[in-house]
Residue, then its C-alpha position, 0 to 999 in steps of 0.5 A: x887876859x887884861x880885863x881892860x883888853x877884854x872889855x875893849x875887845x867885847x865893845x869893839x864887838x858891840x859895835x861892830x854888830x850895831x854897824x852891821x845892823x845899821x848897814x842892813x836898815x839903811x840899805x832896806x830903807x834905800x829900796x823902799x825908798x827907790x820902791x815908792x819913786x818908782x812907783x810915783x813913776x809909774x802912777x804919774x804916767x799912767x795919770x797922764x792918760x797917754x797910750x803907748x806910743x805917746x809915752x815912747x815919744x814923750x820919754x824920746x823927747x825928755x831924753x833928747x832935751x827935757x820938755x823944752x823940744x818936742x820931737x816931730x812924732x811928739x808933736x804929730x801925736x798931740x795933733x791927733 
């Protein structure tokens, strides 16, 4: 074969391997990524000192309009 086709067709190979290889780190790296969020998550919760039911109804409240509304139960609780 045409030495010039076979040096092509082993860079095309390289490459692709490089791709390959950078596709497997980026996705890695994007479940760490999701790993530390999660538990930034979780360690904040657990820094808010709340027992059960006040997270429900805080996660409720935030899922119904952000921190801006409390919901009755919310409120009922921060009255405890």
């Amino acid at each position: 074969m045409n030495p010039k086709y076979q040096k092509v067709c082993s860079e095309i190979e390289k490459t692709e391997k490089k791709i390959s290889d950078l596709q497997t780190q980026l996705k890695e790296l994007n479940e760490k990524k999701t790993e530390i969020e999660n538990l930034e998550i979780v360690n904040t919760v657990r820094a808010m000192v709340m027992d059960k039911d006040q997270v429900m109804a805080f996660l409720a409240a935030m899922k119904d309009g952000g921190t801006q509304s409390k919901t009755k139960k919310t409120e009922e609780l921060e009255n405890e």
